[in-house]
N, C-alpha and C positions, 0 to 999 in steps of 0.2 A: 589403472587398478591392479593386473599386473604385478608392477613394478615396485609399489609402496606397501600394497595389502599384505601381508603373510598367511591368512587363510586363503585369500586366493591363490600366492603359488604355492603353499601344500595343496590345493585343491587340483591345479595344473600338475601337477608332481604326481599326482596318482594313476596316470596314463602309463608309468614306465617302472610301475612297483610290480613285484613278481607276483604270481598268486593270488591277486585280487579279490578272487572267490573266496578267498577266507579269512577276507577282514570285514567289519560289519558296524554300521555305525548304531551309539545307542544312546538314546538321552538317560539324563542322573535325575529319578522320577523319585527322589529323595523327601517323600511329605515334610520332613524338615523345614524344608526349603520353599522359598517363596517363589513359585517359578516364574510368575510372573516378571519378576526382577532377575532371579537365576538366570535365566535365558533370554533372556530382550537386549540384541545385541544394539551395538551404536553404529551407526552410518558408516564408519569408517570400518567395519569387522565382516558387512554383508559383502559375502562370496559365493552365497546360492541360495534357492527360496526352498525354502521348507514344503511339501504340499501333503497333507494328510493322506493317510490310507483307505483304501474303500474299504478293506476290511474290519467291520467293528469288533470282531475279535483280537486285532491285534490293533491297540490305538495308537501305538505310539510305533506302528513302521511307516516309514517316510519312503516317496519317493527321490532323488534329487536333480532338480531341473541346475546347470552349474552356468558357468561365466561360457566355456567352450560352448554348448549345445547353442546359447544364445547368438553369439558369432555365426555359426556353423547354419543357423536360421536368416541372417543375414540382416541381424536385427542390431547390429554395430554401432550405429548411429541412434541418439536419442530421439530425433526428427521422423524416424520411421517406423518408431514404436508406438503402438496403440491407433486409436481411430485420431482423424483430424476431424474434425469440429470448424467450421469459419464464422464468426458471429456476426448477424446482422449489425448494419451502423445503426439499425433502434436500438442495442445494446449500450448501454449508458458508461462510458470506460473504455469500451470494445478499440481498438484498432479503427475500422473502419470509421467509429464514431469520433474517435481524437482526428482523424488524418480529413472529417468534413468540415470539422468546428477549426480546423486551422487554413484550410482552404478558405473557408470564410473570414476566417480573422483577417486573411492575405488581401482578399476582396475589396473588404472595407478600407483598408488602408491605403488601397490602391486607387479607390474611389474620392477615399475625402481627404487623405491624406495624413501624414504620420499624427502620435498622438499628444494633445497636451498636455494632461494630466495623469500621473502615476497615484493612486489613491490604495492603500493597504488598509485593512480592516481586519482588526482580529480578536478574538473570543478570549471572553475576562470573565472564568467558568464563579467568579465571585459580586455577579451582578445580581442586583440587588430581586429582578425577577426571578432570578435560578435560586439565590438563596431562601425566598419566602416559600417556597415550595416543597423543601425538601424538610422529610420527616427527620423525626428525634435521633441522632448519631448518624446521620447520615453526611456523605462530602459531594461535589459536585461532582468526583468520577462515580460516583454508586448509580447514576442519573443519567446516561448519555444522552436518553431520549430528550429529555430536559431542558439539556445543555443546547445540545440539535434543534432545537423549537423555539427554543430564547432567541438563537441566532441569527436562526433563518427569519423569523422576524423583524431583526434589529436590521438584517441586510438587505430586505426588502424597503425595510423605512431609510435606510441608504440610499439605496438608490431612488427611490423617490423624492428625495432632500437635492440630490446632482443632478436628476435628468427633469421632474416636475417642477421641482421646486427652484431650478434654475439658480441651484449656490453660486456656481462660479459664472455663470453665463449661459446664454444659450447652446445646447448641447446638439453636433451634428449628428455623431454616431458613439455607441464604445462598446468594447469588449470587456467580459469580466469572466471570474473564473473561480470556484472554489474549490479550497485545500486542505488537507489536512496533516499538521505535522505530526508525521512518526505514527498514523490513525490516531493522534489524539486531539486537539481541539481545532474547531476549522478557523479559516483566515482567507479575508478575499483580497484580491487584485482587480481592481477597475484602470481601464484603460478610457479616457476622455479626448474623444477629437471635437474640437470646439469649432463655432461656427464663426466667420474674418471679425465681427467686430468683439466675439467675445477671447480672444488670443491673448494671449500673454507677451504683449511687444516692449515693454519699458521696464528699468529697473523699480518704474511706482508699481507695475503691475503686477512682479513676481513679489512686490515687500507686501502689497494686502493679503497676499493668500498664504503668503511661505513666513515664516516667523521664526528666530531661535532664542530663546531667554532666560536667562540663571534665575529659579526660581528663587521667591522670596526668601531670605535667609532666617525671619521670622515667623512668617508661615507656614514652610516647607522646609525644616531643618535639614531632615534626612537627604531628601532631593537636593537641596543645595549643595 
């Protein structure tokens, strides 16, 4: 900060100016002015916090807490500032909660062994449930709730088509996991360990389920 800021080394710079006592800082309290935006510095310009006055007769004298007093407090490191907080692994996200949902993933793998099927599922915010639903000028981002409900639907009837309904075979165990790209629409990962006679051992066995095909040139122009 230092070294690239230039408010903070005028701000460093002020320990070795002569007379200090008689320089005084003042904001430009110009009604003109929007001060909102006049004074709202960027990331890159903070070199000290502003802290109001207790005095309400003078509103606008600041104390200035700077980059030094912060060092000098022994608060140098980001890791040592503020309170820690540790969140339980009921915390949905938390640390503790990624690092038992992978412990288990480890478990299972370990147990039935690696998986056979990679299965991706992902949100098409123009399905025909999300669309009947939404009011006049309205688009599937105006909706997230929506969108989120359509889905979570659609991926419970998933997995009940793979693991009840037994699509590909008898299913030993699997993991799955939802995502969302960039916080925008979600998309899942099923991971499928199948049970010995439902495995994928011949090249008949990977052509029923895996398929690739130049769409019809008169059905599907575009696609083609």
């Amino acid at each position: 900060i230092l070294e690239h800021n230039p408010y903070a080394q005028v701000f460093k710079s002020l320990g070795v100016v002569p007379n200090l006592d008689e320089y005084r800082i003042s904001l430009n309290t110009d009604i003109k002015l929007d001060q909102r935006r006049y004074n709202a510095p960027t990331t890159s310009q903070v070199a000290a916090i502003w802290v109001e006055g207790s005095d309400p007769q003078k509103t606008f004298d600041r104390s200035v807490i700077g980059l030094v007093d912060t060092v000098i407090a022994g608060e140098s490191r980001g890791d040592r500032i503020g309170k820690r907080i540790v969140l339980p692994r009921t915390f949905p996200g938390g640390d503790r909660d990624m690092q038992r949902r992978f412990l288990d993933a480890m478990a299972i793998v370990q147990r039935w062994g690696k998986p056979d099927y990679f299965v991706t599922m992902t949100c098409n915010p123009y399905w025909e449930e999300i669309t009947i639903e939404l009011l006049l000028g309205q688009l599937p981002q105006d909706r997230p709730d929506l969108v989120a409900r359509v889905y979570r639907a659609k991926q419970r009837s998933m997995m009940d088509l793979l693991i009840k309904g037994k699509h590909f075979g008898e299913v030993a165990a699997y993991v799955h996991v939802t995502e969302f790209q960039k916080r925008g629409l979600p998309h899942e990962h099923i991971l499928l360990i199948m049970k010995a006679k439902s495995k994928l051992r011949t090249p008949d066995d990977y052509d029923r389920v895996i398929s690739a095909e130049i769409p019809d040139k008169n059905k599907y122009p575009v696609l083609h």
